[in-house]
ChimeraX commands (.cxc) that place a marker at each C-alpha (Angstrom):
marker #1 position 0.00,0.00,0.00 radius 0.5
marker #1 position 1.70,3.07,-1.27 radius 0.5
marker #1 position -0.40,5.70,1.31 radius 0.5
marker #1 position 0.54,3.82,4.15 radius 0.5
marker #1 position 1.97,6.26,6.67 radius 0.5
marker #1 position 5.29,3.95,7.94 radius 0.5
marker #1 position 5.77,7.44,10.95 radius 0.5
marker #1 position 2.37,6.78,12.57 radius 0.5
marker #1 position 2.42,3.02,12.51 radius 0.5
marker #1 position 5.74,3.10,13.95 radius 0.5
marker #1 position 4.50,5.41,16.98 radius 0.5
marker #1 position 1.52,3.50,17.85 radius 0.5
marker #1 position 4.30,0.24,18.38 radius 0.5
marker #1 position 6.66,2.42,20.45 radius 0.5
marker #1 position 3.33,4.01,22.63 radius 0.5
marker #1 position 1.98,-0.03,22.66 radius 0.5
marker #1 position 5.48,-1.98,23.86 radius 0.5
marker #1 position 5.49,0.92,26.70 radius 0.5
marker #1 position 2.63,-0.32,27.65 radius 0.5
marker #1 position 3.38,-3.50,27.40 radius 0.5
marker #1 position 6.18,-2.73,29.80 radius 0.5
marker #1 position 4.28,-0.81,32.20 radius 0.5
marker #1 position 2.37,-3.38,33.02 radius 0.5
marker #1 position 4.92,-5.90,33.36 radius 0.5
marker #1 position 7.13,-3.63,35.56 radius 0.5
marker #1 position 3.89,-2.21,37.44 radius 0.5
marker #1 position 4.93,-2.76,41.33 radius 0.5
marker #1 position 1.78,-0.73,42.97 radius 0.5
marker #1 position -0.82,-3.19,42.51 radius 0.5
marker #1 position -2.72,-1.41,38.93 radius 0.5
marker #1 position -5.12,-3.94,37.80 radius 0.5
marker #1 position -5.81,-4.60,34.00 radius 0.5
marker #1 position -8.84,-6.07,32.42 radius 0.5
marker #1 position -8.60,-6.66,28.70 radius 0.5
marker #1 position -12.03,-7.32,27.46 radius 0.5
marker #1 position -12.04,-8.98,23.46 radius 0.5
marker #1 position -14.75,-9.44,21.68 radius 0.5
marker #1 position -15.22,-12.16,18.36 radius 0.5
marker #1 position -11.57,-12.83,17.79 radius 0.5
marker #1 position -11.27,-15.72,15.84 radius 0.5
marker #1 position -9.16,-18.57,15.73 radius 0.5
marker #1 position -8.55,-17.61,12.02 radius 0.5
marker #1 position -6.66,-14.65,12.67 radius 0.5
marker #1 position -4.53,-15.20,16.19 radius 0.5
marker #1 position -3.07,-11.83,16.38 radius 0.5
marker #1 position -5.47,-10.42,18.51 radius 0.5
marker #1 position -5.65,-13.49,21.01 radius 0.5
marker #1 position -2.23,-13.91,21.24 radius 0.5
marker #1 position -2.18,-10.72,22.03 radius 0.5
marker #1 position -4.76,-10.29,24.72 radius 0.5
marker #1 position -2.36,-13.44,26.32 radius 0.5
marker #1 position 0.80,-12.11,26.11 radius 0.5
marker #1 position -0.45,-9.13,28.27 radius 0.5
marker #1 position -1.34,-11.72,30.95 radius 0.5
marker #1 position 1.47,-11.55,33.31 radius 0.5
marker #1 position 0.23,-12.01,36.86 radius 0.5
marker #1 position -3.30,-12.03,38.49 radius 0.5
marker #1 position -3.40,-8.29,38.25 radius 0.5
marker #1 position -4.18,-8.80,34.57 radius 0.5
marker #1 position -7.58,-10.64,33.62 radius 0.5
marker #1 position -8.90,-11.53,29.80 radius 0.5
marker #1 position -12.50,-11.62,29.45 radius 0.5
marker #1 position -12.61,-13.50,25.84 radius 0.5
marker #1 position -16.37,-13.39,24.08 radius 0.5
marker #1 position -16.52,-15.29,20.98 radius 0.5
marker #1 position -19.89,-17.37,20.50 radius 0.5
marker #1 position -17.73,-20.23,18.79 radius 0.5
marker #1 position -14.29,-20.25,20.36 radius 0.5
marker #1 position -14.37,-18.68,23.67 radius 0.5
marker #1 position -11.44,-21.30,25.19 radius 0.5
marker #1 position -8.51,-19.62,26.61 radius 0.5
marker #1 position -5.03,-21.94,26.90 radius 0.5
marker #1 position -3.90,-21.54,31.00 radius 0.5
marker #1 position -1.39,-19.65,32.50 radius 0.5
marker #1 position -0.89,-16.56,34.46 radius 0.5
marker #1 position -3.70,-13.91,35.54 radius 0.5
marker #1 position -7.26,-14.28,35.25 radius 0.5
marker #1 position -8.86,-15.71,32.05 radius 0.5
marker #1 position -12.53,-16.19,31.17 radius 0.5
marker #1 position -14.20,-17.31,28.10 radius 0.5
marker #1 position -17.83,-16.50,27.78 radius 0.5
marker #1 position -19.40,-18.48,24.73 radius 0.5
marker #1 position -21.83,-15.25,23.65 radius 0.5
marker #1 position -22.40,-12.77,21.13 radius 0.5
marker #1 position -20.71,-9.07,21.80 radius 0.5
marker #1 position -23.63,-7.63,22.97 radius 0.5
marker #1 position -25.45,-9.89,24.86 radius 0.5
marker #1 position -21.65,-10.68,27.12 radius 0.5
marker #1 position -21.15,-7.14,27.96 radius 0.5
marker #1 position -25.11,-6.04,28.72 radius 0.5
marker #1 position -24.62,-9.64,31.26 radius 0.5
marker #1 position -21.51,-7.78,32.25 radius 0.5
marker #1 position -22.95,-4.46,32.79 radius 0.5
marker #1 position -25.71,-5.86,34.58 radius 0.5
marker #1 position -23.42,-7.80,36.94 radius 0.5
marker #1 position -21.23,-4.53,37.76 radius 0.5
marker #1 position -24.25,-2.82,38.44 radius 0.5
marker #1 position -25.03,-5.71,41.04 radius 0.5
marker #1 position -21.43,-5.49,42.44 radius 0.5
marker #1 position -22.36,-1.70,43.20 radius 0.5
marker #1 position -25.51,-2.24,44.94 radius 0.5
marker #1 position -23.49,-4.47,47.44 radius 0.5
marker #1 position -21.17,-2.22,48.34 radius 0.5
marker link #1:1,2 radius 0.2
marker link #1:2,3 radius 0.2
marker link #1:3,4 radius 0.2
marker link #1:4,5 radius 0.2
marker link #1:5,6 radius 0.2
marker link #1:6,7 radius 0.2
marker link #1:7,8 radius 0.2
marker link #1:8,9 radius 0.2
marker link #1:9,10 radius 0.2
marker link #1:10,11 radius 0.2
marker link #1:11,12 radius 0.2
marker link #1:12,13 radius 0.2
marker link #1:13,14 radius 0.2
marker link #1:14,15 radius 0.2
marker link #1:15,16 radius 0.2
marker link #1:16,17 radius 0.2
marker link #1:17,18 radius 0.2
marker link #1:18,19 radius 0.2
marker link #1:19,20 radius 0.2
marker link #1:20,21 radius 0.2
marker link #1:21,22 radius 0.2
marker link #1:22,23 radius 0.2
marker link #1:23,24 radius 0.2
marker link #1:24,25 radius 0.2
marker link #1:25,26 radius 0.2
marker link #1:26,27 radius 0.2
marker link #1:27,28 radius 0.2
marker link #1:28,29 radius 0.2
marker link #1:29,30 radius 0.2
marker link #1:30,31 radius 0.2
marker link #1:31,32 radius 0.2
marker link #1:32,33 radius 0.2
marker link #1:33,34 radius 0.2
marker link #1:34,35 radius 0.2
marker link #1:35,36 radius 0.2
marker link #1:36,37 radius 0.2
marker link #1:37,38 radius 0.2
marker link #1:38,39 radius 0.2
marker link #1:39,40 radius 0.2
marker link #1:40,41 radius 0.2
marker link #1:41,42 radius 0.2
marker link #1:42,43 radius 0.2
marker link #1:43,44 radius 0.2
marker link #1:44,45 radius 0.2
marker link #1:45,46 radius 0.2
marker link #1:46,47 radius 0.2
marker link #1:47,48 radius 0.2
marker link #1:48,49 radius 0.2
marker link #1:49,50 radius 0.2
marker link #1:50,51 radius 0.2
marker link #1:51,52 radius 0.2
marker link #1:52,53 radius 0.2
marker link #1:53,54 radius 0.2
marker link #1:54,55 radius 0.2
marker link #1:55,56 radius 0.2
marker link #1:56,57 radius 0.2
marker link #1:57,58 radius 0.2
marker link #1:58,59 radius 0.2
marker link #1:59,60 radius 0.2
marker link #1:60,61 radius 0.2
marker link #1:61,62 radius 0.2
marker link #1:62,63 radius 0.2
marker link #1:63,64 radius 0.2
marker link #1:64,65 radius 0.2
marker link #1:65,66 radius 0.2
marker link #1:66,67 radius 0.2
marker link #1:67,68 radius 0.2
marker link #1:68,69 radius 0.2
marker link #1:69,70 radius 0.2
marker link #1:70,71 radius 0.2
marker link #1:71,72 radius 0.2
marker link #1:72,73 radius 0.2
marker link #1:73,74 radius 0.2
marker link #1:74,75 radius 0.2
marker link #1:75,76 radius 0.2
marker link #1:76,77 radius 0.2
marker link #1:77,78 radius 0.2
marker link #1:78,79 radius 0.2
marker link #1:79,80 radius 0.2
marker link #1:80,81 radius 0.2
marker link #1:81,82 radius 0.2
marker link #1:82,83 radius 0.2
marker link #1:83,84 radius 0.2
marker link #1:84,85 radius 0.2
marker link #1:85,86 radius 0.2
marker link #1:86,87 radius 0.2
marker link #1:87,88 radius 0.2
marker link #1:88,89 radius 0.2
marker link #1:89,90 radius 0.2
marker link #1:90,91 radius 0.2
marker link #1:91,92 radius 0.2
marker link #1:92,93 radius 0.2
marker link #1:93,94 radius 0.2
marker link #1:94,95 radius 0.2
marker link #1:95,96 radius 0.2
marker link #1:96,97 radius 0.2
marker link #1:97,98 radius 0.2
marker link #1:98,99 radius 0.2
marker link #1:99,100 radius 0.2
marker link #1:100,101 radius 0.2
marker link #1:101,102 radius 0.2
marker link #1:102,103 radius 0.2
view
């Protein structure tokens, strides 16, 4: 692709891996929930991804895919819900909304 801007790509990695890093070096207890919606076995990026940000139990993947929900194991939290987009995070929205009434 000819009009591909090579200067913005390139920031969005550098802003990303610091990220990335943050959360990996993060000693005061910051939580992280990465919430993905109908990624596919097809195309892995995305999941492998979502996994490779897993790197304690601060750090919890909330996977929604209808078909392939399954998450391998390993470190932090991980959840698979087998539902459409909309229908896991109303359920999800409703159950915060619980959570708050509790407290």
């Amino acid at each position: 692709d000819f009009t591909w801007v090579v200067d913005r790509t390139q920031a969005q990695d550098r802003r990303f891996f610091k990220f990335q890093e943050e959360i990996a070096n993060d000693e005061d207890g910051g939580r992280l929930a990465i919430v993905e919606i109908g990624a596919g076995l097809a195309v892995p990026t995305v999941r492998l991804t979502g996994e490779e940000l897993l790197v304690d139990d601060r750090q919890t993947l909330i996977r929604i895919n209808p078909r392939e929900p399954e998450i391998d194991n390993g470190p932090g939290g991980r959840i698979g819900l087998p539902m459409r987009g909309l229908e896991a995070l109303e359920a999800i929205d409703a159950l915060l909304d619980e959570m708050e009434k509790e407290d």
